[in-house]
MIBA-813345 format. One record per residue: residue number from 1; residue in one letter; chain; x, y, z of N, C-alpha, C in turn. Coordinates in nm, 2 decimals, m for minus. Each point is the difference from the previous one (the first is absolute). Last residue first. Example, Ala and Ser with C-alpha at 12.3 -4.5 7.8 and 13.67 -1.06 7.14 Angstrom:
<sites>
SITE   i aa ch    npx    npy    npz   capx   capy   capz    cpx    cpy    cpz
SITE   2  S  A   1.28  m0.22   0.71   0.09   0.11   0.00  m0.08   0.11   0.08
SITE   1  A  A   0.03  m0.57  m0.01  m0.09   0.12   0.00   0.09   0.12   0.00
</sites>
This chain:
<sites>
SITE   i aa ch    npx    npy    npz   capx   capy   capz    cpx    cpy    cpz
SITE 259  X  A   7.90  12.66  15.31   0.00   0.04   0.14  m0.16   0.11  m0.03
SITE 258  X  A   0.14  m0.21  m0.40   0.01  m0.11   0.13   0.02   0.02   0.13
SITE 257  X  A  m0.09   0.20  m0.48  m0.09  m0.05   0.09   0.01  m0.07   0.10
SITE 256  X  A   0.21   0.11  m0.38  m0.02  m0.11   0.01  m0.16   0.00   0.11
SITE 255  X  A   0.34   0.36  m0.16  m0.11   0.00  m0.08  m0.07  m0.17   0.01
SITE 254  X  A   0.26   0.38   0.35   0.01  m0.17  m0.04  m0.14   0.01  m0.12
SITE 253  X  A   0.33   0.34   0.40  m0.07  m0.01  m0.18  m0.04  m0.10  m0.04
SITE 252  X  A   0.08   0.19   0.54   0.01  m0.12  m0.14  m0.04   0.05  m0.14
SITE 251  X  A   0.27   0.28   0.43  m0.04  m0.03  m0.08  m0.03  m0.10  m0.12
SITE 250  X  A   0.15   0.08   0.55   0.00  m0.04  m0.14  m0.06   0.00  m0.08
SITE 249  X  A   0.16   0.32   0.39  m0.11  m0.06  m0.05   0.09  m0.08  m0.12
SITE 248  X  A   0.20   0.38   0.28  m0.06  m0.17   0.07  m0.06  m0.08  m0.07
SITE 247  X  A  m0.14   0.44  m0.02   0.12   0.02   0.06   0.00  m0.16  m0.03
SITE 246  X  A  m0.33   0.42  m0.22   0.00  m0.14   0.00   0.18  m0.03   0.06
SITE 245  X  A  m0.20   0.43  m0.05  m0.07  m0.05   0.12   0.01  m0.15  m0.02
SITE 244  X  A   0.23   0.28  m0.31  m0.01   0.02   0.07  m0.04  m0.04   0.13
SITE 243  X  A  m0.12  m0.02  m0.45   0.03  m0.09   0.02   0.09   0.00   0.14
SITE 242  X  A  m0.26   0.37  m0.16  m0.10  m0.15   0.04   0.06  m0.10   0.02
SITE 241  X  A   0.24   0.40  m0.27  m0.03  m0.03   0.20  m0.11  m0.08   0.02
SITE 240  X  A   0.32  m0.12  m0.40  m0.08   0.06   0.05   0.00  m0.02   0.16
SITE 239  X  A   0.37  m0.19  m0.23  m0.02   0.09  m0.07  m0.13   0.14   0.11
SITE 238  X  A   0.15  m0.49   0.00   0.15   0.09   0.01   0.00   0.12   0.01
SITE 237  X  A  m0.36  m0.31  m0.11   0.05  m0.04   0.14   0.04   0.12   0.05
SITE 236  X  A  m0.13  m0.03  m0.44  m0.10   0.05   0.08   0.04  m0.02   0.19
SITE 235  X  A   0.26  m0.17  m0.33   0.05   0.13  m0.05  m0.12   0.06   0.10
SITE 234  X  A  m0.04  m0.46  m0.04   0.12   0.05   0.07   0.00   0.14   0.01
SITE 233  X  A  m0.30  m0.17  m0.19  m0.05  m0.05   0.08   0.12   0.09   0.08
SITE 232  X  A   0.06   0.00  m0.45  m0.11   0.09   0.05  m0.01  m0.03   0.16
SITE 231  X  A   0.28  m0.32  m0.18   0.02   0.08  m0.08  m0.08   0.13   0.15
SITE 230  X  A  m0.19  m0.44  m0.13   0.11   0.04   0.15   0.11   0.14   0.01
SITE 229  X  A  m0.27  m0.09  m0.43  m0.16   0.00   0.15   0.14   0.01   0.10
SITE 228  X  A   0.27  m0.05  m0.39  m0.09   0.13   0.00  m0.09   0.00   0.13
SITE 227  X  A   0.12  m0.41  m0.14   0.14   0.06   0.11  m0.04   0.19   0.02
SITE 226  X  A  m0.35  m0.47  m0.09   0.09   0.11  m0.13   0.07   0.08   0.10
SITE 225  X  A  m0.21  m0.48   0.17   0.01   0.14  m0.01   0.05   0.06  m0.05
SITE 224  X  A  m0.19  m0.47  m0.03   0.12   0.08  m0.01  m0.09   0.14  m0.01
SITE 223  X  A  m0.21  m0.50   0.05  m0.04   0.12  m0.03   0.13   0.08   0.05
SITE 222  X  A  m0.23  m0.49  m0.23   0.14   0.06   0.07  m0.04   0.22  m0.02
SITE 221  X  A  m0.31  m0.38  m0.21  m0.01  m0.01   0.14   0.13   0.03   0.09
SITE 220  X  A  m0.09   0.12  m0.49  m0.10   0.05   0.11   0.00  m0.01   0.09
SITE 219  X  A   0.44   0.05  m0.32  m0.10  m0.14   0.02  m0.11   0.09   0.14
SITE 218  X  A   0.38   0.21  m0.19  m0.10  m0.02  m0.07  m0.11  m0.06   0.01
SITE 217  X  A   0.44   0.00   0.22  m0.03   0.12   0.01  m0.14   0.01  m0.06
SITE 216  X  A   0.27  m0.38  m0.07  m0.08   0.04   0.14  m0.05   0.07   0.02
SITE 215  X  A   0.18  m0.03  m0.42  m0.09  m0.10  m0.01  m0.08   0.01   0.19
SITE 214  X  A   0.38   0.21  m0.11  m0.07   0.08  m0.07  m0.14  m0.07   0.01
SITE 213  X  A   0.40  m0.12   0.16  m0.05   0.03   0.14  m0.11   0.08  m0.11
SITE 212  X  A   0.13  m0.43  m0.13   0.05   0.07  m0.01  m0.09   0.10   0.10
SITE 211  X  A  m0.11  m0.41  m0.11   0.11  m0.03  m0.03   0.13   0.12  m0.02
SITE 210  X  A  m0.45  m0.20   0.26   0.07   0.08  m0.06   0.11  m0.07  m0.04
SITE 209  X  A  m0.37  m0.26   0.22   0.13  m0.05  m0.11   0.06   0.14  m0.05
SITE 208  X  A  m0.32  m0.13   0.46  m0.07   0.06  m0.11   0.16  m0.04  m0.08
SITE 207  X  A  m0.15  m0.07   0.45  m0.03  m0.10  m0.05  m0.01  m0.01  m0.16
SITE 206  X  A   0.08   0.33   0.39  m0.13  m0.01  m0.09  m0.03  m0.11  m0.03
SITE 205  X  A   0.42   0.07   0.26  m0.13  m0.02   0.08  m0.14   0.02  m0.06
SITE 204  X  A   0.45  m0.11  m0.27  m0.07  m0.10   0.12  m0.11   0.05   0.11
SITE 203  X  A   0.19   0.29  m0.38  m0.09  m0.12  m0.04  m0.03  m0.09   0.06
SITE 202  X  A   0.27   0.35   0.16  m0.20   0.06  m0.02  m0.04  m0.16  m0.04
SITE 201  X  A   0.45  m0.04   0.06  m0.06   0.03   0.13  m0.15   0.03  m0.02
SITE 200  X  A   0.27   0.00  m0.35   0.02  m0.13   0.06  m0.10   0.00   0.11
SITE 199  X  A   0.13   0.44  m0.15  m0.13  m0.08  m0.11  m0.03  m0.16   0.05
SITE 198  X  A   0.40   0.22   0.23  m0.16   0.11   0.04  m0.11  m0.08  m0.11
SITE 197  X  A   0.41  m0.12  m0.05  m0.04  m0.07   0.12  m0.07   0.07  m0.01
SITE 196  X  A   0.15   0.13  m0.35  m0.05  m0.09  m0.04  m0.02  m0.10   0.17
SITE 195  X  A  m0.06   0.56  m0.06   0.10  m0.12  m0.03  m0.04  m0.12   0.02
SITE 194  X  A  m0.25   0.44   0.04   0.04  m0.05  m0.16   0.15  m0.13   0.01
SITE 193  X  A  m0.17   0.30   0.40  m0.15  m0.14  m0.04   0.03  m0.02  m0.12
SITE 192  X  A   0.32   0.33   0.18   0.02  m0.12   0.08  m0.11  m0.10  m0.07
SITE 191  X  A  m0.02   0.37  m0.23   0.17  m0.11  m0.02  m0.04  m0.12   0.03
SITE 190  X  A  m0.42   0.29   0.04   0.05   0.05   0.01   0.16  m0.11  m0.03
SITE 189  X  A  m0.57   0.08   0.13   0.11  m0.02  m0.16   0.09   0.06  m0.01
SITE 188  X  A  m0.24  m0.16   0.46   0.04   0.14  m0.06   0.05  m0.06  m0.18
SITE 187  X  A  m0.27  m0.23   0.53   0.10   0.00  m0.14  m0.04   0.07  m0.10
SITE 186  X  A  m0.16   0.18   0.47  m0.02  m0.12  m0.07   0.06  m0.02  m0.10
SITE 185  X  A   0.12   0.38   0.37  m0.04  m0.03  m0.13  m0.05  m0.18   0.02
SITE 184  X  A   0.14   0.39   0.37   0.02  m0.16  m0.03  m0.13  m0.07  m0.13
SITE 183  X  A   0.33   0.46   0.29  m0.12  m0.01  m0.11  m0.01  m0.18  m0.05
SITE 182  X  A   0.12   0.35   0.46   0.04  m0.14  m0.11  m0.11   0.00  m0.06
SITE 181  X  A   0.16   0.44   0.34  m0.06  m0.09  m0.04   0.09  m0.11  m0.09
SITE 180  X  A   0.08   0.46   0.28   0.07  m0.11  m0.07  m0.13  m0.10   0.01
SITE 179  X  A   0.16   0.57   0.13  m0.18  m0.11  m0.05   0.13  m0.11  m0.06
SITE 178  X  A   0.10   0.46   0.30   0.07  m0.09  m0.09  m0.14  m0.10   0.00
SITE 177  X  A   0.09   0.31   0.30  m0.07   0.07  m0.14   0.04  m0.05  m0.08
SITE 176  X  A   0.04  m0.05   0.46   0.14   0.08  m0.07  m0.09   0.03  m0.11
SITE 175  X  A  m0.28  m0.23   0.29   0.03   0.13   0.04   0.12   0.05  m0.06
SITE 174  X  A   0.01  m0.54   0.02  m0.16   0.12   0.04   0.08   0.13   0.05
SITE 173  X  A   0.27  m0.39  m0.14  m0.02   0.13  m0.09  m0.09   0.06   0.08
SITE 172  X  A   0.09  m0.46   0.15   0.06   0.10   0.04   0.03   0.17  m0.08
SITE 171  X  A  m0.34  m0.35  m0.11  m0.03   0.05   0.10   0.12   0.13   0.06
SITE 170  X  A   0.07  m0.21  m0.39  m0.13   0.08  m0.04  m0.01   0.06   0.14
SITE 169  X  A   0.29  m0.34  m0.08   0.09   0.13   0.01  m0.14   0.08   0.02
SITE 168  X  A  m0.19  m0.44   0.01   0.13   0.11   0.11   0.06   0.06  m0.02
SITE 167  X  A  m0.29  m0.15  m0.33  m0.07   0.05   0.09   0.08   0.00   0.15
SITE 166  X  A   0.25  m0.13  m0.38  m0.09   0.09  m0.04  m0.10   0.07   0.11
SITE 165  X  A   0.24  m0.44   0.00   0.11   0.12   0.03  m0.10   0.14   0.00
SITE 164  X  A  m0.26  m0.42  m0.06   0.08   0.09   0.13   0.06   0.08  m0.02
SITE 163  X  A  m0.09  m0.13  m0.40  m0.13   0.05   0.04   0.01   0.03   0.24
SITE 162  X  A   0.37  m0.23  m0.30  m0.01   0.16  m0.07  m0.15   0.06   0.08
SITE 161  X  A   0.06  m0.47   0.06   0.15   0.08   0.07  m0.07   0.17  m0.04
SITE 160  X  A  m0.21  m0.32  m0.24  m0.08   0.02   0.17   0.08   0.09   0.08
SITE 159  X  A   0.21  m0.11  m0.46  m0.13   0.11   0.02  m0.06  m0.02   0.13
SITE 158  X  A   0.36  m0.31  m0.04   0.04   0.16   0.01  m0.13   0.07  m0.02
SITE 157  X  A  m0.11  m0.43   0.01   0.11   0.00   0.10   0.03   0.17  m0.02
SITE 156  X  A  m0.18  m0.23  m0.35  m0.14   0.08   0.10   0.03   0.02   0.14
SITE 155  X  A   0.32  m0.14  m0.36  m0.05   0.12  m0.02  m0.10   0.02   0.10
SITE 154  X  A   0.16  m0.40   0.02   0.15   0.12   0.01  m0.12   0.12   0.00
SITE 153  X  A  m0.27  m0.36  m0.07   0.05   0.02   0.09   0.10   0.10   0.12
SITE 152  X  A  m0.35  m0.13  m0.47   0.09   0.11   0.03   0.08   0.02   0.15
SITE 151  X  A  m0.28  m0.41  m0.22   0.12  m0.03   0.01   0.09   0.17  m0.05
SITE 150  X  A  m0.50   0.08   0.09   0.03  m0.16  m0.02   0.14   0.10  m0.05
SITE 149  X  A  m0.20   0.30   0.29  m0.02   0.02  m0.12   0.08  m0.20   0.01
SITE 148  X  A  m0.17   0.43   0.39   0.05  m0.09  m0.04   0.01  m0.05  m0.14
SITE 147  X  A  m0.19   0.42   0.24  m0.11  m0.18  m0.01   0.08  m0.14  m0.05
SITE 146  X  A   0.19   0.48   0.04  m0.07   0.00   0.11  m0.09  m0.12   0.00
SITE 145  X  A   0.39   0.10  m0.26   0.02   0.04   0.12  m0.10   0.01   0.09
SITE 144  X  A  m0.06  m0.11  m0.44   0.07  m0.07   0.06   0.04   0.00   0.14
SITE 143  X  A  m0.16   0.34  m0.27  m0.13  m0.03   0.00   0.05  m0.15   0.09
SITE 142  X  A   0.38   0.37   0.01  m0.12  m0.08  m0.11  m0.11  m0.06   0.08
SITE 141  X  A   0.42   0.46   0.05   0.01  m0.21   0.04  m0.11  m0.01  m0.16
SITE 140  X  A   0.29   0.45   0.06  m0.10  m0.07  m0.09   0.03  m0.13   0.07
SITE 139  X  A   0.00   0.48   0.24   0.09  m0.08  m0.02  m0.14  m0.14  m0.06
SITE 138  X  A   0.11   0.57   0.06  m0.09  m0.15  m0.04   0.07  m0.09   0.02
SITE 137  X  A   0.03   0.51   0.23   0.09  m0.11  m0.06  m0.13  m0.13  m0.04
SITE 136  X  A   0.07   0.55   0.11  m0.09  m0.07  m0.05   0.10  m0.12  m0.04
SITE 135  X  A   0.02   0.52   0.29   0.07  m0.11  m0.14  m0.11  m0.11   0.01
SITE 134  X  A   0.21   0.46   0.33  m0.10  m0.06  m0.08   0.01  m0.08  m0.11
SITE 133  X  A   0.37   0.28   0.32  m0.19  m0.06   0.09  m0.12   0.03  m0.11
SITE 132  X  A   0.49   0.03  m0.08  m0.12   0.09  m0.03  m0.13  m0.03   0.05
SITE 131  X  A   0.36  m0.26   0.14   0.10   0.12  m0.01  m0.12   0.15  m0.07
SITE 130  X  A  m0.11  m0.53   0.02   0.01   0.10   0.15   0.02   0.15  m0.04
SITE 129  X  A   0.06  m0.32  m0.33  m0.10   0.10  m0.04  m0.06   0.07   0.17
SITE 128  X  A   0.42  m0.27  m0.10  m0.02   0.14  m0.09  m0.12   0.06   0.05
SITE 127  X  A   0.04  m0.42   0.19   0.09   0.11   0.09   0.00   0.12  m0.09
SITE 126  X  A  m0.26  m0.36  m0.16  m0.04   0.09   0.12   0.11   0.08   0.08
SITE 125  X  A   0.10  m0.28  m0.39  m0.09   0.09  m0.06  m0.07   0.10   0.13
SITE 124  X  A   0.30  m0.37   0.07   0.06   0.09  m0.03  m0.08   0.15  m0.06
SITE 123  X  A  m0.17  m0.39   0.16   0.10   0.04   0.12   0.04   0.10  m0.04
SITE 122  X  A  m0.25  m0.27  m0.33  m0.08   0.10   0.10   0.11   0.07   0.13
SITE 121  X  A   0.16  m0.28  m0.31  m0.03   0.11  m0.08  m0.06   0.06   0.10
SITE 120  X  A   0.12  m0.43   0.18   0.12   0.12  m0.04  m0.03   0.14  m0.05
SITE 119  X  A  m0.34  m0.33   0.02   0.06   0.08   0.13   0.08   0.05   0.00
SITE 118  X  A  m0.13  m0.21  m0.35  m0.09   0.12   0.03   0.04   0.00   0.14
SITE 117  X  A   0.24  m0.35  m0.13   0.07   0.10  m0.11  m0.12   0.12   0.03
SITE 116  X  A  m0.04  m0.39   0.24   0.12   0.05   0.08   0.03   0.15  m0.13
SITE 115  X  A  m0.35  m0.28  m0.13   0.00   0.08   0.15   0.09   0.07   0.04
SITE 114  X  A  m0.02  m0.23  m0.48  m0.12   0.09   0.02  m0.03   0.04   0.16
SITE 113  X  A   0.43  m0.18  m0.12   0.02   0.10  m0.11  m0.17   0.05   0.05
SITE 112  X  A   0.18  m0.34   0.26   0.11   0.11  m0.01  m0.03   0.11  m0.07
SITE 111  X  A  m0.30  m0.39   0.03   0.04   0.04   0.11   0.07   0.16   0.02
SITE 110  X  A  m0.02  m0.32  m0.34  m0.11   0.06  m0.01  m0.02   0.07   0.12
SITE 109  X  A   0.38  m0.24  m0.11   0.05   0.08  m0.03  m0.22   0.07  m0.01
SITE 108  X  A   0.11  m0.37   0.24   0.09   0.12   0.07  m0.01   0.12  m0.10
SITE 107  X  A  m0.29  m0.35  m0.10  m0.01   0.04   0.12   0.09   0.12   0.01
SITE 106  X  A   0.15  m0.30  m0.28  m0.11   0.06  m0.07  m0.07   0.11   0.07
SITE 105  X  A   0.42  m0.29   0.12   0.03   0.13  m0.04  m0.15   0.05  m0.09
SITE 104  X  A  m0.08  m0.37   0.26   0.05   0.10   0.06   0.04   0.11  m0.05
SITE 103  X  A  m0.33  m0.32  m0.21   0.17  m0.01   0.07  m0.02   0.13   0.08
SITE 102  X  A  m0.47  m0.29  m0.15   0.06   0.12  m0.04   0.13   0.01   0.12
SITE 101  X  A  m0.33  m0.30  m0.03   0.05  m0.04  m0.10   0.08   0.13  m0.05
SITE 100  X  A  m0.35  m0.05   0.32   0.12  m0.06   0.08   0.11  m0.07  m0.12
SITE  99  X  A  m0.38   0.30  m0.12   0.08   0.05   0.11   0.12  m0.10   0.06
SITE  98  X  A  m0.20   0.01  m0.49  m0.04  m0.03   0.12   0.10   0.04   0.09
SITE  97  X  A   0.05   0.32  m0.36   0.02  m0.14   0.03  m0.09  m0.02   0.10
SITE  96  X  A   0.25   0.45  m0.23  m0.11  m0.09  m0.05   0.01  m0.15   0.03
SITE  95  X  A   0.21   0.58   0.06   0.01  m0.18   0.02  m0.10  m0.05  m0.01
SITE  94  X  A   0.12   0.53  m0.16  m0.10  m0.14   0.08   0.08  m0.11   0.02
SITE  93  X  A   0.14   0.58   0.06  m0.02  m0.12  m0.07  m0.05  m0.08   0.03
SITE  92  X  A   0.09   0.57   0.00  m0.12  m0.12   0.07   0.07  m0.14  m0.10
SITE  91  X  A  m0.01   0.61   0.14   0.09  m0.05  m0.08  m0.04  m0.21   0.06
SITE  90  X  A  m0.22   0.45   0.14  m0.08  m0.08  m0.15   0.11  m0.13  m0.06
SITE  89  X  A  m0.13   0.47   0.37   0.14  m0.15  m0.02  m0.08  m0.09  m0.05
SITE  88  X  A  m0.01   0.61  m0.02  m0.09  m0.19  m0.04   0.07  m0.13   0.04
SITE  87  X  A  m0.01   0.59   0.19   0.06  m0.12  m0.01  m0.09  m0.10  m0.05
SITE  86  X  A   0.00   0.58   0.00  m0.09  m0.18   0.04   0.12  m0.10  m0.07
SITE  85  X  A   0.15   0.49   0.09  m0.21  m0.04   0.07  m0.05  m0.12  m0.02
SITE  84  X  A   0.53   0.25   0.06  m0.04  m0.13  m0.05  m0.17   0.00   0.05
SITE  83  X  A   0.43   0.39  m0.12  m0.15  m0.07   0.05   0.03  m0.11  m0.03
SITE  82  X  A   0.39   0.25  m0.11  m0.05   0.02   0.10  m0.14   0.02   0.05
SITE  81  X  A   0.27  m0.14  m0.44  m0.15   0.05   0.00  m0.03   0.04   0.17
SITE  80  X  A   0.44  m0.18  m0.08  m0.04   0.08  m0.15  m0.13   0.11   0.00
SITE  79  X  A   0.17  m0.31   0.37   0.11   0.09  m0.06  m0.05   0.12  m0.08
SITE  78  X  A  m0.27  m0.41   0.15   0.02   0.10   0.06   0.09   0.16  m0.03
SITE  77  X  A   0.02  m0.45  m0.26  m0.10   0.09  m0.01  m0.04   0.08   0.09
SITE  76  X  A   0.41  m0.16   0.05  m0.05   0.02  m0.11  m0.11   0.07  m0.05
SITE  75  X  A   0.02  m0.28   0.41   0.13   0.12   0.00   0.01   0.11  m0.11
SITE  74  X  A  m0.26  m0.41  m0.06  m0.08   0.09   0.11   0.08   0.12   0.08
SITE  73  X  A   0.21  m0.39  m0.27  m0.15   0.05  m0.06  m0.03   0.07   0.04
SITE  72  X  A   0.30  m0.18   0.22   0.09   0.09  m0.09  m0.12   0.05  m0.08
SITE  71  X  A  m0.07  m0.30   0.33   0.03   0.11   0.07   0.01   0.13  m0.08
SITE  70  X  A  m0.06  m0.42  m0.18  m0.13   0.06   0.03   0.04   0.12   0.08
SITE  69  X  A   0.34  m0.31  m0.13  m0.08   0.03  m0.12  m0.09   0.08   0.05
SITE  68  X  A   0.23  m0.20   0.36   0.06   0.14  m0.11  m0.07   0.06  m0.04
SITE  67  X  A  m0.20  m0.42   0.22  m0.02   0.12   0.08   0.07   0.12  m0.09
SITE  66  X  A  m0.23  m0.39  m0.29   0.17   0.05   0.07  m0.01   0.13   0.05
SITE  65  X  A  m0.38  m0.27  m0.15   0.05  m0.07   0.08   0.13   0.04   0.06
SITE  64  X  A  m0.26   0.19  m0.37  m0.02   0.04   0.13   0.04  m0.08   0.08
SITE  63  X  A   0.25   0.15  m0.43  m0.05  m0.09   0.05  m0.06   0.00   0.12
SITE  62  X  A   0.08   0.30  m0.42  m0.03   0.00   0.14  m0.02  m0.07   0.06
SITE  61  X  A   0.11   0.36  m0.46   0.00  m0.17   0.03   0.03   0.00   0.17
SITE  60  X  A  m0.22   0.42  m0.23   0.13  m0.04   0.06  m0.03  m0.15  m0.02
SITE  59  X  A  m0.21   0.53  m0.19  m0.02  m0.16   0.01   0.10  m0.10   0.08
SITE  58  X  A  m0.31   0.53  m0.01   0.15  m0.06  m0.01  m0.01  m0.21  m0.03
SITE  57  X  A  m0.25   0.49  m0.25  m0.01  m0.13   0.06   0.15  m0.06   0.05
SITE  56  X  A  m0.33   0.49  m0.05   0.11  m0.01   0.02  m0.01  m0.24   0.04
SITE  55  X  A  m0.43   0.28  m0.29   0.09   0.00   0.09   0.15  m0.07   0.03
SITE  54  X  A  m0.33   0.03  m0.37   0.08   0.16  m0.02   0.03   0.00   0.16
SITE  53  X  A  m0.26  m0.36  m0.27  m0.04   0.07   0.12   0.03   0.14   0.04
SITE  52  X  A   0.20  m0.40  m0.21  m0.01   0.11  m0.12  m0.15   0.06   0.10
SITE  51  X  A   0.32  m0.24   0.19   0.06   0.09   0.00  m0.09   0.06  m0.11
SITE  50  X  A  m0.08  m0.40   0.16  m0.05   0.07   0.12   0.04   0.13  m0.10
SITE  49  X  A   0.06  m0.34  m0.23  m0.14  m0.03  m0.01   0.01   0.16   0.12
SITE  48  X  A   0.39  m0.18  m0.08  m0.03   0.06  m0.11  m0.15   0.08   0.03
SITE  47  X  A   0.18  m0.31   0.28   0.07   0.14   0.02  m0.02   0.10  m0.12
SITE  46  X  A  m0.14  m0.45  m0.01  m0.10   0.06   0.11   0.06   0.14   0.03
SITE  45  X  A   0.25  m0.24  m0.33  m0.13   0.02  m0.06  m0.14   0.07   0.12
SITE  44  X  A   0.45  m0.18   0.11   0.02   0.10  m0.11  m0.14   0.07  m0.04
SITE  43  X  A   0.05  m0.45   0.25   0.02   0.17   0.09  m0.01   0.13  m0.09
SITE  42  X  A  m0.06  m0.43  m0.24  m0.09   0.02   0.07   0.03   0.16   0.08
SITE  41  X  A   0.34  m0.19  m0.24  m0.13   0.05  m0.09  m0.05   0.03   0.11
SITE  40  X  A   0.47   0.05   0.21  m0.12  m0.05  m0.07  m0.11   0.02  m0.05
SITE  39  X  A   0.33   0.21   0.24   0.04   0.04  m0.17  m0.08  m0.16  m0.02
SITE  38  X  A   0.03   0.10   0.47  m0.07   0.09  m0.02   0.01  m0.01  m0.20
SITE  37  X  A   0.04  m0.46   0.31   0.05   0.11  m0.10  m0.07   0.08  m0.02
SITE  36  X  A  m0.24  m0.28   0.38   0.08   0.00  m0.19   0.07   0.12  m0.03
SITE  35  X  A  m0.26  m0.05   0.44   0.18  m0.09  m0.01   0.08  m0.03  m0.13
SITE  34  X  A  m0.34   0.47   0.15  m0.01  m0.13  m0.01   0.17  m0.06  m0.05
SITE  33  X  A  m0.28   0.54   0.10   0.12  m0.15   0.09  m0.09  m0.15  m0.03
SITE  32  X  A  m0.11   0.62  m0.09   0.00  m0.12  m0.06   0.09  m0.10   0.04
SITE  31  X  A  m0.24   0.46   0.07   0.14  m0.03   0.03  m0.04  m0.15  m0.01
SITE  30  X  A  m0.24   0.47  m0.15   0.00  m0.13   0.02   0.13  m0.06   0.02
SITE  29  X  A  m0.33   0.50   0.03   0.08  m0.07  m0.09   0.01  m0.14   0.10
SITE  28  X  A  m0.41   0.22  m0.12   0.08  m0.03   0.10   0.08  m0.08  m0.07
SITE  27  X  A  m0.39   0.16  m0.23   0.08   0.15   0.06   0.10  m0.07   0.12
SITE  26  X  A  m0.38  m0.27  m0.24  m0.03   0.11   0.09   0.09   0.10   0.05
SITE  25  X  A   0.13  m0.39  m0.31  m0.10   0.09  m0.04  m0.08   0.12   0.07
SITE  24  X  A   0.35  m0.30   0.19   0.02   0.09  m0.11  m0.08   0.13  m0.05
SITE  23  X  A  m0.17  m0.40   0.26   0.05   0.13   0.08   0.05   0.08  m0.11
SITE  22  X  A  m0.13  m0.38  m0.20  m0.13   0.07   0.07   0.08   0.14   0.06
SITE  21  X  A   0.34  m0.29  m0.16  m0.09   0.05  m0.13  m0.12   0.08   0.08
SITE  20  X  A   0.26  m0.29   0.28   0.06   0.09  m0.02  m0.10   0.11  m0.09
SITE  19  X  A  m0.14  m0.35   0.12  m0.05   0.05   0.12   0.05   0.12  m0.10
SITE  18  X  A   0.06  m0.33  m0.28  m0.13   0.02   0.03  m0.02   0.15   0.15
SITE  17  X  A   0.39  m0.29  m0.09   0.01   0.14  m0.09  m0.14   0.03   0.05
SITE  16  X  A  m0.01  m0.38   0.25   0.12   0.15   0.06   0.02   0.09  m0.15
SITE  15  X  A  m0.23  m0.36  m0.01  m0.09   0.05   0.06   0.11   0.13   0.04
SITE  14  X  A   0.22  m0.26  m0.37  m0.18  m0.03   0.12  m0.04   0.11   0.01
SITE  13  X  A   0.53   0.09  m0.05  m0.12  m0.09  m0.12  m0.12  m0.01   0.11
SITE  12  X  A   0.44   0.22   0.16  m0.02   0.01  m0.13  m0.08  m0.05  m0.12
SITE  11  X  A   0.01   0.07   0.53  m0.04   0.09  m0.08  m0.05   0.00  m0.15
SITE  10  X  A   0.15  m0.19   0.49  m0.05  m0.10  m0.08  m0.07   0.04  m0.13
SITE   9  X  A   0.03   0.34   0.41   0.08  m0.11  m0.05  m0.07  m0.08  m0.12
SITE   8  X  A  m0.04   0.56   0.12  m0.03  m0.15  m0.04   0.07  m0.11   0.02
SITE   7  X  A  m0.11   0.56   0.12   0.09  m0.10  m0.02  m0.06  m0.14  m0.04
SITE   6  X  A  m0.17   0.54  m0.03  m0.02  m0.13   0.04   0.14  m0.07  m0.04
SITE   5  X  A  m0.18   0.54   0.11   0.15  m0.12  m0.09  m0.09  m0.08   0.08
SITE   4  X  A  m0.13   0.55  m0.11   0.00  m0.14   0.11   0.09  m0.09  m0.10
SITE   3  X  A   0.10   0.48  m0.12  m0.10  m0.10  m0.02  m0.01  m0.05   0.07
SITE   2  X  A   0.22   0.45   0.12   0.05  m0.15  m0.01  m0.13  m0.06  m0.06
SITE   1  X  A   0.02   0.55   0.02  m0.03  m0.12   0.08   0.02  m0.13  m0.08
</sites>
């Protein structure tokens, strides 16, 4: 008998080796899609991280915005591993602005890659896992997606997106045996919160002078989630039958306290 397989977008660093690394460890092999070079450090190193696990790791470069690219993801990994039990669409970028100070192409491309790109994944992850009437899709919004966040506009634009799409495929699933939830974290230590608009951004709503995401990460009154807690959360998604009776749902993680 076949191992189970998780797929991933947005795989090769964050929160996406992180998923990868957990499942690994539990015996599922991994199919891996992000827009970096699979023979980069980073990808390199999460395909490393899954494979000393002793399971089967595929990896592909993947743009989710290109109907191909993702057709060919999922052709592939279908091919090889004929299962698919849980889908992650994890693959995500920010924009950072007052709203009416943010272009078009910032919008369009936050648009393309964190909604239009988990619906692509999910379109495709449910006609596979029809075919075994059973599977498990997450799909990662945020803690943004449901209370809003200062000058995350683009972004709180696609995660509200993600948190519908989620609870309507959810409904049109009832009864195939398919679970799709959102897991909507509160800021993660993770790339995206180590760049210097991500630090820019903390220091204007603290009021605080990082000068690095080490200095954020440290400070008492900023609270990051370690990518391990989303990690678990997920894998308990994907994974267990308790998680089974949860359909639709967003999940908050927020070490803030704000919902």
């Amino acid at each position: 008998m076949s191992r189970k397989t998780v797929l991933i977008t947005g795989g090769a660093q964050g929160l996406g080796s992180a998923f990868a690394s957990l499942y690994a460890e539990n015996g599922f092999d991994v199919i891996l899609a992000d827009v970096l070079p699979v023979d980069s450090p980073q990808f390199t190193q999460s395909v490393r991280t899954a494979e000393r696990h002793g399971v089967s790791v595929q990896a592909r470069r993947c743009d989710v915005t290109s109907p191909a690219e993702v057709d060919a993801l999922f052709t592939e990994a279908w091919e090889r591993f004929q299962r698919l039990d849980v889908v992650i669409a994890n693959a995500g970028v920010m924009a950072l602005g007052e709203t009416w100070n943010l272009t078009d192409a910032q919008v369009g491309r936050s648009l393309a890659v964190n909604l239009e790109g988990v619906w692509r994944t999910n379109s495709h992850a449910v006609r596979r896992m029809l075919r075994r009437g059973w599977g498990r899709i997450i799909n990662v919004a945020s803690i943004a997606g449901v209370i809003g966040a200062h000058y995350h506009a683009a972004y709180c634009m696609s995660k509200f997106g993600v948190i519908g799409l989620t609870k309507t495929l959810a409904r049109e699933l009832q009864g195939s045996g398919i679970r799709v939830n959102a897991l909507c974290p509160s800021p993660v230590k993770s790339p995206m919160s180590e760049t210097a608009e991500f630090i820019t951004y903390m220091n204007r709503v603290t009021g605080k002078k990082f000068r690095n995401a080490r200095e954020m990460y440290d400070d008492p009154a900023t609270h990051f989630l370690e990518p391990e807690t989303v990690a678990r959360m997920a894998f308990w998604l994907g994974s267990s039958e308790e998680a089974g009776t949860f359909n639709g749902r967003e999940i908050i993680m927020d070490l803030y306290g704000q919902v």
